[in-house]
mmCIF file of the N, C-alpha and C atoms, coordinates in Angstrom:
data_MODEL
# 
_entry.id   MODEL 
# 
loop_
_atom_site.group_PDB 
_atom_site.id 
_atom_site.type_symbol 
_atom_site.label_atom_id 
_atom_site.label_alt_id 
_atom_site.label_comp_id 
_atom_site.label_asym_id 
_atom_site.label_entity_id 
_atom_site.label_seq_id 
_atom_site.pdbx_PDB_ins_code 
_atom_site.Cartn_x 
_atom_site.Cartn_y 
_atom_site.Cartn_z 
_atom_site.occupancy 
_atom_site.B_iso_or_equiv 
_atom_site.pdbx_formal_charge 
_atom_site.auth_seq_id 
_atom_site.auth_comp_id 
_atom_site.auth_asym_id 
_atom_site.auth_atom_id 
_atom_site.pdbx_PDB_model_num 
ATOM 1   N N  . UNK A 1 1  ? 24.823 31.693  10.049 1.00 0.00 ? 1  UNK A N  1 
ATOM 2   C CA . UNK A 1 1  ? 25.307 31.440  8.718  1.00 0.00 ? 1  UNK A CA 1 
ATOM 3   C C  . UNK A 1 1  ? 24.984 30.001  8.284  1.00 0.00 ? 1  UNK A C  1 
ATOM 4   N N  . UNK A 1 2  ? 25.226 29.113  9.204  1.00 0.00 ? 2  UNK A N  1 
ATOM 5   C CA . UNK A 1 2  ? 24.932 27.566  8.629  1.00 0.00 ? 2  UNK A CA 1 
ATOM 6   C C  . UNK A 1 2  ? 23.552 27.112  8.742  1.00 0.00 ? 2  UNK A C  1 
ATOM 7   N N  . UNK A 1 3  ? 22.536 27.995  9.148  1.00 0.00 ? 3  UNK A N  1 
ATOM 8   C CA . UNK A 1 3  ? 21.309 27.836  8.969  1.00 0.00 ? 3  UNK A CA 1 
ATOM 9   C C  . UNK A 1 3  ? 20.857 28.715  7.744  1.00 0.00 ? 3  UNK A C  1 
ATOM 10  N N  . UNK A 1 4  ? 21.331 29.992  7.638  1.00 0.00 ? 4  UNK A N  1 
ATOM 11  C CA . UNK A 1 4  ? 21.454 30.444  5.656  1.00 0.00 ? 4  UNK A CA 1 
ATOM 12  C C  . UNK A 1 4  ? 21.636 28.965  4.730  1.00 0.00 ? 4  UNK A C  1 
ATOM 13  N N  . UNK A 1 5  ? 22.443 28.812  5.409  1.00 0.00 ? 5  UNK A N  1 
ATOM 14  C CA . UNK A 1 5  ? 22.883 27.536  3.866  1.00 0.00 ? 5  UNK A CA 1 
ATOM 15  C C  . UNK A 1 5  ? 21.938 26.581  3.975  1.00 0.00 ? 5  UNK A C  1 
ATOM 16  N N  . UNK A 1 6  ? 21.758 26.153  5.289  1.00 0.00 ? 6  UNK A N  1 
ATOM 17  C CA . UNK A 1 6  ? 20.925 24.650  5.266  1.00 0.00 ? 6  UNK A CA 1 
ATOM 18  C C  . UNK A 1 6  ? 19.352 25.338  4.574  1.00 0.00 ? 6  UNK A C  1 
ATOM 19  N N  . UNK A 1 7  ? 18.898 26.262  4.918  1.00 0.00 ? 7  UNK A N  1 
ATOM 20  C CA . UNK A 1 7  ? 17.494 26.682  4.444  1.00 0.00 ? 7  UNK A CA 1 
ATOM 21  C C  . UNK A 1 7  ? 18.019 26.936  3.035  1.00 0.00 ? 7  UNK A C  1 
ATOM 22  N N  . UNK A 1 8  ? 18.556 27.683  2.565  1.00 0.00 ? 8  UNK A N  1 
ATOM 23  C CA . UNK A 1 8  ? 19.121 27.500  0.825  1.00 0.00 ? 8  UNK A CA 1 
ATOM 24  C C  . UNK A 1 8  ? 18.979 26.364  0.602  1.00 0.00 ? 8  UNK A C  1 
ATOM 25  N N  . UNK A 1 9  ? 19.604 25.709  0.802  1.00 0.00 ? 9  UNK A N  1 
ATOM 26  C CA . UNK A 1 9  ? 19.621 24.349  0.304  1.00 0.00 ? 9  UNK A CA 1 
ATOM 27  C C  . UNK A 1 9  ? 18.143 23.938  0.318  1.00 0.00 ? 9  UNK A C  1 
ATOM 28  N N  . UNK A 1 10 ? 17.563 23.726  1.180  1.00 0.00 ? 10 UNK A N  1 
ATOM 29  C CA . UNK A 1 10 ? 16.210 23.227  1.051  1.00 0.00 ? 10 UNK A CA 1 
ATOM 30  C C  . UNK A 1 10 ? 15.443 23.902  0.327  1.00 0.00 ? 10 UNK A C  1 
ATOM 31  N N  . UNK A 1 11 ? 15.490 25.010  -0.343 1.00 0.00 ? 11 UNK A N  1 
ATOM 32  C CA . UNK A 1 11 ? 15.162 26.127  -0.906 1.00 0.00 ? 11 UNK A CA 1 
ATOM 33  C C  . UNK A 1 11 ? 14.921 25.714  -2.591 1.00 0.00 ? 11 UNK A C  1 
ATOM 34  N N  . UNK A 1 12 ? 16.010 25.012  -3.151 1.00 0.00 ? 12 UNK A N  1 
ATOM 35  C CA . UNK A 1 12 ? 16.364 24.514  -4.485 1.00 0.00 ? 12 UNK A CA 1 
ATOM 36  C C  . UNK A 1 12 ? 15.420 23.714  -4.822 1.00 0.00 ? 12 UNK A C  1 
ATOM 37  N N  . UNK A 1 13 ? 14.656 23.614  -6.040 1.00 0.00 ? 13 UNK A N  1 
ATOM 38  C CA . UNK A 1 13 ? 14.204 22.734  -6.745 1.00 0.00 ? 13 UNK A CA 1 
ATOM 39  C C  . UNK A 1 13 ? 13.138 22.310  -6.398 1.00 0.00 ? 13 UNK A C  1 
ATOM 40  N N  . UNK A 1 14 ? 12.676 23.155  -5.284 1.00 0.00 ? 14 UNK A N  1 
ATOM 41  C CA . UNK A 1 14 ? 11.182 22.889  -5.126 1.00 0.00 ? 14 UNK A CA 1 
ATOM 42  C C  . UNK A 1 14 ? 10.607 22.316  -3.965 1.00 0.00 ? 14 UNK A C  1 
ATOM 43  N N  . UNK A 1 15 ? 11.972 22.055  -2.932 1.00 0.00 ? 15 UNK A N  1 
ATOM 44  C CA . UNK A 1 15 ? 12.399 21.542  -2.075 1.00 0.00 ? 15 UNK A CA 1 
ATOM 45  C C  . UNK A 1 15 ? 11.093 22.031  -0.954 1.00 0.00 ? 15 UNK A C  1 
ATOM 46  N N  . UNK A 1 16 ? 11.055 23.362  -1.100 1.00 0.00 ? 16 UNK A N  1 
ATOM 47  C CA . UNK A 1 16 ? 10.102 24.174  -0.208 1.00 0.00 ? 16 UNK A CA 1 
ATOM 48  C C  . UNK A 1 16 ? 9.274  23.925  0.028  1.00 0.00 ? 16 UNK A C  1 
ATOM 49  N N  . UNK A 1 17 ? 8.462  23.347  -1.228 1.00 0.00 ? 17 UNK A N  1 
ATOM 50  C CA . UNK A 1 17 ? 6.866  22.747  -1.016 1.00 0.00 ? 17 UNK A CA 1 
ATOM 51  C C  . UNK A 1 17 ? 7.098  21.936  -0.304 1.00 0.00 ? 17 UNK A C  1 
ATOM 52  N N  . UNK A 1 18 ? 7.403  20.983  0.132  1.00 0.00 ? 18 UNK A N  1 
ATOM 53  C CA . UNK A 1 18 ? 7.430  19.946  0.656  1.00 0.00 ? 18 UNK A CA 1 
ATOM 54  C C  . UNK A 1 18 ? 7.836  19.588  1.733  1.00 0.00 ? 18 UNK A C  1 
ATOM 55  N N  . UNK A 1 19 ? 8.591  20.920  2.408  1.00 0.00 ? 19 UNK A N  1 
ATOM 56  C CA . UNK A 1 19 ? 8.936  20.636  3.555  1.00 0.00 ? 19 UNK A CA 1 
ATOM 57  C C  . UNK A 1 19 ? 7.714  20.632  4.775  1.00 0.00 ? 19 UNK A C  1 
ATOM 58  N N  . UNK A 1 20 ? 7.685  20.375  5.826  1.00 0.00 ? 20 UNK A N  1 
ATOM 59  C CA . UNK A 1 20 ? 6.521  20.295  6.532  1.00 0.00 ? 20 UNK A CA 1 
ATOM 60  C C  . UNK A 1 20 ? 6.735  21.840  7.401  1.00 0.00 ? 20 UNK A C  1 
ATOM 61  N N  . UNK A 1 21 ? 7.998  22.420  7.584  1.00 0.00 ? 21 UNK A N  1 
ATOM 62  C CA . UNK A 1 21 ? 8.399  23.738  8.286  1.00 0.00 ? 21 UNK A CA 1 
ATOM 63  C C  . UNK A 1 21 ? 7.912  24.926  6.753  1.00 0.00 ? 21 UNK A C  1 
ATOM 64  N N  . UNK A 1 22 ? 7.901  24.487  6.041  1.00 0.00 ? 22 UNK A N  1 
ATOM 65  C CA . UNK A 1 22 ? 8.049  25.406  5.050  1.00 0.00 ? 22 UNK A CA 1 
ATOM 66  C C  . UNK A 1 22 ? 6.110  26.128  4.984  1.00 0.00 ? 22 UNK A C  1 
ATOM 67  N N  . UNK A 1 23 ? 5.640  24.648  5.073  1.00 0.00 ? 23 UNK A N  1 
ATOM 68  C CA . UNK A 1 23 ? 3.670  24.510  5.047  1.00 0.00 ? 23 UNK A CA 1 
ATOM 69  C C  . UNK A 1 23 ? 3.428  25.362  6.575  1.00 0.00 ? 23 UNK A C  1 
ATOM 70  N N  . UNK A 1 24 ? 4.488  24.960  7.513  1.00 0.00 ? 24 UNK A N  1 
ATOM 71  C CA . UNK A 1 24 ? 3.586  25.410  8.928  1.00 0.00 ? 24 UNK A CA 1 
ATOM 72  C C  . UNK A 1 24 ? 3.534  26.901  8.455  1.00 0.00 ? 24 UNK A C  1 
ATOM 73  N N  . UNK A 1 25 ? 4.981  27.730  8.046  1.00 0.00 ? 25 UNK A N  1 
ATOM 74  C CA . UNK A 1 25 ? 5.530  29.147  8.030  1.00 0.00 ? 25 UNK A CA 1 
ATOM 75  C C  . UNK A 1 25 ? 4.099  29.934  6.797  1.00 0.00 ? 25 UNK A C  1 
ATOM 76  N N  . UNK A 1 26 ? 4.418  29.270  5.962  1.00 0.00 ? 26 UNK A N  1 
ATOM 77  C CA . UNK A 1 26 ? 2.833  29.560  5.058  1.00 0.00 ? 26 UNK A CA 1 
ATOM 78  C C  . UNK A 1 26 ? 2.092  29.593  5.878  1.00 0.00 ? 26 UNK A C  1 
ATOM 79  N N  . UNK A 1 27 ? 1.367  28.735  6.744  1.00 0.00 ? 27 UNK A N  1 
ATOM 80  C CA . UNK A 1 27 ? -0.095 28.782  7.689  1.00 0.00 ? 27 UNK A CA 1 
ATOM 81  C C  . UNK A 1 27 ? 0.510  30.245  8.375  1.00 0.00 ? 27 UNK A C  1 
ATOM 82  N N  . UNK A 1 28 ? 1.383  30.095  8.847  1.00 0.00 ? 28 UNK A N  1 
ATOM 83  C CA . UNK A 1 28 ? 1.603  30.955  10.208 1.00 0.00 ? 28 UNK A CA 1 
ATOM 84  C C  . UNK A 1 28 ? 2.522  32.451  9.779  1.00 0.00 ? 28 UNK A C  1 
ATOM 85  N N  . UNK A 1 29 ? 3.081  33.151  9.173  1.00 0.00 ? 29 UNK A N  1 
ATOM 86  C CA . UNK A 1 29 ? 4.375  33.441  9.058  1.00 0.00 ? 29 UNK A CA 1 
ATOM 87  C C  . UNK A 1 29 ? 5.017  34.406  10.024 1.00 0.00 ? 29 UNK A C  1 
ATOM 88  N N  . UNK A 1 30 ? 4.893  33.927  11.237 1.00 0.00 ? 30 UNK A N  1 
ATOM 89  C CA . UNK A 1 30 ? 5.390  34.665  12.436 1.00 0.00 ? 30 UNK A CA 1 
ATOM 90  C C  . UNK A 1 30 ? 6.235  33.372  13.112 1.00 0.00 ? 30 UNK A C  1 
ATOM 91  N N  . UNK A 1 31 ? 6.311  32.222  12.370 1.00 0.00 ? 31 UNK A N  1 
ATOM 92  C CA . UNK A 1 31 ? 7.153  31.214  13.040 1.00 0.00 ? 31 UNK A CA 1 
ATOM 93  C C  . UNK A 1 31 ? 8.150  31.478  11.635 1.00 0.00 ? 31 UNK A C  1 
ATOM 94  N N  . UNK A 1 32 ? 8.458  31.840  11.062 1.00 0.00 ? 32 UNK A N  1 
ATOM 95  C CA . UNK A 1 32 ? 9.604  31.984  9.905  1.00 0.00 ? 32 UNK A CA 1 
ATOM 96  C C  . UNK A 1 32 ? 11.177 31.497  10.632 1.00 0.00 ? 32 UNK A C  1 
ATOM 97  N N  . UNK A 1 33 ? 11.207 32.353  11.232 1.00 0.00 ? 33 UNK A N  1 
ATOM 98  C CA . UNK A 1 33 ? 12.546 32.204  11.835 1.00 0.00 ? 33 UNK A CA 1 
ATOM 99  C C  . UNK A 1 33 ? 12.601 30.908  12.614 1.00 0.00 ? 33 UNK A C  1 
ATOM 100 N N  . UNK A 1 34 ? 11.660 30.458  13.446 1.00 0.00 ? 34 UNK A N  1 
ATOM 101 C CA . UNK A 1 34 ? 11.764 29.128  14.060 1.00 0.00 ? 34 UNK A CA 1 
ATOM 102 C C  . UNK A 1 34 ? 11.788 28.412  12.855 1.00 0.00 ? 34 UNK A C  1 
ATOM 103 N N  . UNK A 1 35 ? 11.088 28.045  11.537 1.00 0.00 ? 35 UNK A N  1 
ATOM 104 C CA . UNK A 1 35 ? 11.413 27.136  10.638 1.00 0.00 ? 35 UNK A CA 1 
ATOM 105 C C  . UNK A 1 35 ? 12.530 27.306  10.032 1.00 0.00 ? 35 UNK A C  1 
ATOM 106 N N  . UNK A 1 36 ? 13.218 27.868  10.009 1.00 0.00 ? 36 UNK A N  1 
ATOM 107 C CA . UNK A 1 36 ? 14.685 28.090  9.568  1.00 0.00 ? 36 UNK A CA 1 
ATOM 108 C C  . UNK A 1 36 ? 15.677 27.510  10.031 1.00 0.00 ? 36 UNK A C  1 
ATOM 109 N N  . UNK A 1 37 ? 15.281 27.353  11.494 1.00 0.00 ? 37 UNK A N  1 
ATOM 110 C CA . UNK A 1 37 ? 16.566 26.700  12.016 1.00 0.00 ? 37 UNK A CA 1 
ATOM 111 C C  . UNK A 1 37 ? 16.161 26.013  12.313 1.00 0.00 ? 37 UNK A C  1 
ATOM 112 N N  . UNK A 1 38 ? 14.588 25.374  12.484 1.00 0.00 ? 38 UNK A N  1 
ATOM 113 C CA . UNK A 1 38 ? 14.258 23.442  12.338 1.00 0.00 ? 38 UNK A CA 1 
ATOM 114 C C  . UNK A 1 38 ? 14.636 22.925  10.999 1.00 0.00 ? 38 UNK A C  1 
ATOM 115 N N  . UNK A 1 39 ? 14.791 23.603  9.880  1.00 0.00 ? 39 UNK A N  1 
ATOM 116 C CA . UNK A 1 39 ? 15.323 23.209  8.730  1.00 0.00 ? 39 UNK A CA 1 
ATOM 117 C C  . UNK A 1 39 ? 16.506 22.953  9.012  1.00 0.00 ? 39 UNK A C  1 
ATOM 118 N N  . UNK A 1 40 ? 17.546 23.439  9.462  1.00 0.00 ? 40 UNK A N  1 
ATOM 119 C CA . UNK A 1 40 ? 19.041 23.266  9.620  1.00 0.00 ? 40 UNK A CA 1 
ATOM 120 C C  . UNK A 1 40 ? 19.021 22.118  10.585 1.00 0.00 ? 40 UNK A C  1 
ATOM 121 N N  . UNK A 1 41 ? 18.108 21.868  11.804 1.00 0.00 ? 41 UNK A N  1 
ATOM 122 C CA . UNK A 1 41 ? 18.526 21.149  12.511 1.00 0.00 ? 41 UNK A CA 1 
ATOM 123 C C  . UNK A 1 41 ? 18.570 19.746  12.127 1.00 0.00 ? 41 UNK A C  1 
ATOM 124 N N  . UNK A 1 42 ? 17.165 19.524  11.194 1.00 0.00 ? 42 UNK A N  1 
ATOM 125 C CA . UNK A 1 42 ? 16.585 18.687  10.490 1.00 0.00 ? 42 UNK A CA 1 
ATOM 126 C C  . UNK A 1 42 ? 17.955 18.002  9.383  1.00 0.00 ? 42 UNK A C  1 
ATOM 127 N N  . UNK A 1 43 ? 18.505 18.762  8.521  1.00 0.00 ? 43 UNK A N  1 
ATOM 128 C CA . UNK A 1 43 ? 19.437 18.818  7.879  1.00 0.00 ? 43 UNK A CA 1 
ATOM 129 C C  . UNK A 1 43 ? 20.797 18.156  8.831  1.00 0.00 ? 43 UNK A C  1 
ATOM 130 N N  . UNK A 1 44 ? 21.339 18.772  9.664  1.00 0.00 ? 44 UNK A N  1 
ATOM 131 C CA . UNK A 1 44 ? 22.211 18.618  10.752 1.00 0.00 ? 44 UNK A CA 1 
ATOM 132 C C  . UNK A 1 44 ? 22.207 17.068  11.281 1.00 0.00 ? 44 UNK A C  1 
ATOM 133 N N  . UNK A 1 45 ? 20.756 16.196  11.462 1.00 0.00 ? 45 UNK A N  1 
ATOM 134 C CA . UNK A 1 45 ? 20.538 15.205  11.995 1.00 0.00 ? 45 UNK A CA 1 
ATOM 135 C C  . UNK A 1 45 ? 20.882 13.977  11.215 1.00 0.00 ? 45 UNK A C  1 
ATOM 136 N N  . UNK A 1 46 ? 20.527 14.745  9.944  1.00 0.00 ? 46 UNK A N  1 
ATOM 137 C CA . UNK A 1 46 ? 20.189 13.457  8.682  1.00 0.00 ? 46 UNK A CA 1 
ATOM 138 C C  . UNK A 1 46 ? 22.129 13.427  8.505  1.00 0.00 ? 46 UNK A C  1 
ATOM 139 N N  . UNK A 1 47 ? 22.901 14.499  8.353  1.00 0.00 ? 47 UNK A N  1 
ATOM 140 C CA . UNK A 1 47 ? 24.311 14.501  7.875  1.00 0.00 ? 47 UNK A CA 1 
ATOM 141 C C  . UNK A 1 47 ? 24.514 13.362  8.896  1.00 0.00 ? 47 UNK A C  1 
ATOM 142 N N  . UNK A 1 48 ? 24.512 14.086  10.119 1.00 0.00 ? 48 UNK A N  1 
ATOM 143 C CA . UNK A 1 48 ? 24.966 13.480  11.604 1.00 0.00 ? 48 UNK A CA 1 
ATOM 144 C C  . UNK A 1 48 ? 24.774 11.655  11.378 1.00 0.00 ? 48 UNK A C  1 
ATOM 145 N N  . UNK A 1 49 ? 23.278 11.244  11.894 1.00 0.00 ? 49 UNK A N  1 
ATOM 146 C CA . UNK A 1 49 ? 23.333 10.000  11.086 1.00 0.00 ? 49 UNK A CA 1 
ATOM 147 C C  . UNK A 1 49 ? 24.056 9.035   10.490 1.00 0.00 ? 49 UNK A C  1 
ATOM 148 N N  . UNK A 1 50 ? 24.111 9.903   9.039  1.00 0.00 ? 50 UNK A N  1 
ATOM 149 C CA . UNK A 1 50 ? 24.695 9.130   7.945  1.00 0.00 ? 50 UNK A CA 1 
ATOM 150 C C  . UNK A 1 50 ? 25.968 8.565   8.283  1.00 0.00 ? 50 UNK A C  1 
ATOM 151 N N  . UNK A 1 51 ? 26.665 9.427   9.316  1.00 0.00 ? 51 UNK A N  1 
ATOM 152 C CA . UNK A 1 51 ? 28.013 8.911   9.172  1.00 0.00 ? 51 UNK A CA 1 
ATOM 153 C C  . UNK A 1 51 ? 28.353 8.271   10.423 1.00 0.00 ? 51 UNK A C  1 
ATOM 154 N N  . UNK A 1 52 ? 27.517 8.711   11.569 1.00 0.00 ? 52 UNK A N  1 
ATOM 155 C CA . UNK A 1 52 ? 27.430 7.891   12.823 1.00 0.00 ? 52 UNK A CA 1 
ATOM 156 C C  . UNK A 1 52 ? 27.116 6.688   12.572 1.00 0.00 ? 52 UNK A C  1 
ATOM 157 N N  . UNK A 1 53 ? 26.180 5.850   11.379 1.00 0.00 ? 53 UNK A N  1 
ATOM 158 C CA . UNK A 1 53 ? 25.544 4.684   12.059 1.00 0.00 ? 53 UNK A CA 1 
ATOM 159 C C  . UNK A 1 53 ? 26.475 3.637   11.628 1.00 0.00 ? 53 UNK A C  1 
ATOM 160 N N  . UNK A 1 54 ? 27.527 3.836   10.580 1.00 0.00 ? 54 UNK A N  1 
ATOM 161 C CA . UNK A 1 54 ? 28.304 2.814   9.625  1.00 0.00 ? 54 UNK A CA 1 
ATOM 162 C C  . UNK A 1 54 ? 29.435 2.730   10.903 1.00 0.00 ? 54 UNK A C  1 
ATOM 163 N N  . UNK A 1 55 ? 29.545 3.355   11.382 1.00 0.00 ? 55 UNK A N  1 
ATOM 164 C CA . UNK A 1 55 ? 30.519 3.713   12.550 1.00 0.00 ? 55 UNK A CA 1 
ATOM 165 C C  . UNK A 1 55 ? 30.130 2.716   13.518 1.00 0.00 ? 55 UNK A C  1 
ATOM 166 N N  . UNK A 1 56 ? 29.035 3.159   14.130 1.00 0.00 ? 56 UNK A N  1 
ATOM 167 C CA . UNK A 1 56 ? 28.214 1.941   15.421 1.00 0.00 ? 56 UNK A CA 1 
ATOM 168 C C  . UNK A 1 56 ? 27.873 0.686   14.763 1.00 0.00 ? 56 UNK A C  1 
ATOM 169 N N  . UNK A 1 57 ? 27.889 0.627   13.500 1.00 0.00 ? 57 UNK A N  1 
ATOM 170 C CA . UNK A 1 57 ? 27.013 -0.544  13.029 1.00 0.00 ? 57 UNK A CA 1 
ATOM 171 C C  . UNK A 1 57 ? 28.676 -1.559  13.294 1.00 0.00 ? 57 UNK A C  1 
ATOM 172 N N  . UNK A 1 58 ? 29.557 -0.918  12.659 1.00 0.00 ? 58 UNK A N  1 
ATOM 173 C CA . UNK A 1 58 ? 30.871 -1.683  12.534 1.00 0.00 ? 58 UNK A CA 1 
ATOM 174 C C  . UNK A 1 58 ? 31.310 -2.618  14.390 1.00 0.00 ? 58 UNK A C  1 
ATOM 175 N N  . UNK A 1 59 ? 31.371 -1.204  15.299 1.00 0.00 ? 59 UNK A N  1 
ATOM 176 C CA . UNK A 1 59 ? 31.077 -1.538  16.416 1.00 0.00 ? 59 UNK A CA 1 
ATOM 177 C C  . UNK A 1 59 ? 30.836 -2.654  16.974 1.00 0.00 ? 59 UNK A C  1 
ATOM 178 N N  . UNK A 1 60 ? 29.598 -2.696  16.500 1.00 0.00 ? 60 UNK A N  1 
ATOM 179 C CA . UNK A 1 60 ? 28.344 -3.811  17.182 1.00 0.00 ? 60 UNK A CA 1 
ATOM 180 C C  . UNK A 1 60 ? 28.643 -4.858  16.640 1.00 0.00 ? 60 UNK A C  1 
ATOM 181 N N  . UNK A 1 61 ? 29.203 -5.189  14.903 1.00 0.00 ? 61 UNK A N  1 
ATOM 182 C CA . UNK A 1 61 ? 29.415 -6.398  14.480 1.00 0.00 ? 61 UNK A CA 1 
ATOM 183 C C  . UNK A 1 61 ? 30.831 -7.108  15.541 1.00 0.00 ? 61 UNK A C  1 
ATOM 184 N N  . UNK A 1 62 ? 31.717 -6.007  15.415 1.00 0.00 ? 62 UNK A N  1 
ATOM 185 C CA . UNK A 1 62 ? 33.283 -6.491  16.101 1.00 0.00 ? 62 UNK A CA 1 
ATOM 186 C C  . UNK A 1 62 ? 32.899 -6.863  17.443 1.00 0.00 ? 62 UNK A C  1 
ATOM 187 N N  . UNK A 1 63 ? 31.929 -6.450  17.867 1.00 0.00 ? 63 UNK A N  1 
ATOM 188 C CA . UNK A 1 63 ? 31.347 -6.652  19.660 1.00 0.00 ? 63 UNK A CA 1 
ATOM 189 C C  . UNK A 1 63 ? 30.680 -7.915  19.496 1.00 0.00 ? 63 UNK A C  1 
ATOM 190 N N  . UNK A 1 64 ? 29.656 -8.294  18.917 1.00 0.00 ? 64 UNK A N  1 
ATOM 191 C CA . UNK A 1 64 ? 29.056 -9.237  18.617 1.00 0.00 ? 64 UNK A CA 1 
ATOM 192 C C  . UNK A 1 64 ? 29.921 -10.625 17.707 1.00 0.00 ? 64 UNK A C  1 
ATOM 193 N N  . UNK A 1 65 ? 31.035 -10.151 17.082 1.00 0.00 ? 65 UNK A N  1 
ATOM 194 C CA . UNK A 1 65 ? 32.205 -11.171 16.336 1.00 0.00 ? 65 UNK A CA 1 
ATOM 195 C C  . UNK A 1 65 ? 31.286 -11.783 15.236 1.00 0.00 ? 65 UNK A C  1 
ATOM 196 N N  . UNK A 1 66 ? 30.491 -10.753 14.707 1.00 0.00 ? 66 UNK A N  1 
ATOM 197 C CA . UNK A 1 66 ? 29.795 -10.892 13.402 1.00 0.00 ? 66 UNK A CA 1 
ATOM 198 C C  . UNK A 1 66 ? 30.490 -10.223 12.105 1.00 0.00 ? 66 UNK A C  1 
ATOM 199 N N  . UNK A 1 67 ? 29.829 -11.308 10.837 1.00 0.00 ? 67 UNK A N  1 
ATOM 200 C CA . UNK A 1 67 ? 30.658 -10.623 9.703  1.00 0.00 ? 67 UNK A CA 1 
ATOM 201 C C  . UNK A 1 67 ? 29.896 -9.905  9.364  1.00 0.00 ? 67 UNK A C  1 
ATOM 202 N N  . UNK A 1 68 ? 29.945 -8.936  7.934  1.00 0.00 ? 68 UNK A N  1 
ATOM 203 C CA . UNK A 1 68 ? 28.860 -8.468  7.115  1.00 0.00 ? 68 UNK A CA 1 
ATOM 204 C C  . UNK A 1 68 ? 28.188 -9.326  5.998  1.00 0.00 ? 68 UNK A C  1 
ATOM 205 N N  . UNK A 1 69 ? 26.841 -9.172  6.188  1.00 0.00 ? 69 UNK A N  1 
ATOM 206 C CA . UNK A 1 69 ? 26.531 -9.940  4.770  1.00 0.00 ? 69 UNK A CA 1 
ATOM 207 C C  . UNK A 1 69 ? 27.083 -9.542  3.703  1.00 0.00 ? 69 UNK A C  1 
ATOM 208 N N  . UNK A 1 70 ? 27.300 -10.310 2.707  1.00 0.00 ? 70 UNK A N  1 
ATOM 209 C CA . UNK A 1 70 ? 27.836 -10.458 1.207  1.00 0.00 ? 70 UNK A CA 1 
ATOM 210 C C  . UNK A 1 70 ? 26.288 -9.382  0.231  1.00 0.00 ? 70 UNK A C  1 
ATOM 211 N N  . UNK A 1 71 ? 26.658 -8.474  -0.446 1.00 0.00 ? 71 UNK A N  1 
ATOM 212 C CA . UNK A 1 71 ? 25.245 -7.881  -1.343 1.00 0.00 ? 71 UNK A CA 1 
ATOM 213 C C  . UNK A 1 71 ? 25.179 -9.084  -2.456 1.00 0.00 ? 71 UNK A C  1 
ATOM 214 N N  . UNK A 1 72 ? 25.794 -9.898  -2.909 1.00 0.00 ? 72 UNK A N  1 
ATOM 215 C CA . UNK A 1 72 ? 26.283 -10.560 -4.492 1.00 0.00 ? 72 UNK A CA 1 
ATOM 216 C C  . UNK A 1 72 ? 24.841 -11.355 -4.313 1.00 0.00 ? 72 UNK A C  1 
ATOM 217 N N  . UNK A 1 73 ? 24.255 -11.089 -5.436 1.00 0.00 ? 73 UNK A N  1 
ATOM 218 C CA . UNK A 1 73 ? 23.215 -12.263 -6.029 1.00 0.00 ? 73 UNK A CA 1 
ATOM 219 C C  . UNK A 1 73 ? 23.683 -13.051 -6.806 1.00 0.00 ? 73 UNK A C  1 
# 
């Protein structure tokens, strides 16, 4: 089911062309099902990521007894 959604999702807006699983399954279409769930995994990594690194990054400053830079120009 959560590889339905993650390939939907990539599915929208044109998303398809462009994927590099989407081009192999065109060349090939007997890997379909393997690109489906490299799409989800792909998807899965980038969520994963996003929310892991603000996490470790915080970490490493309090370990290191560093501040954050200021963004203000």
């Amino acid at each position: 089911m959560l590889i339905d959604i993650a390939f939907r999702l990539f599915e929208k807006d044109g998303y398809e062309k462009v994927s590099v699983s989407t081009i192999i399954t065109a060349a090939d279409p007997s890997v379909y099902e393997i690109a489906r769930v490299a799409v989800a995994q792909i998807a899965f990594g980038v969520v994963l990521t996003s929310m892991i690194t603000p996490i470790l990054t915080e970490k490493y400053l309090r370990k290191r007894k560093l501040q954050k830079r200021s963004l203000n120009m």
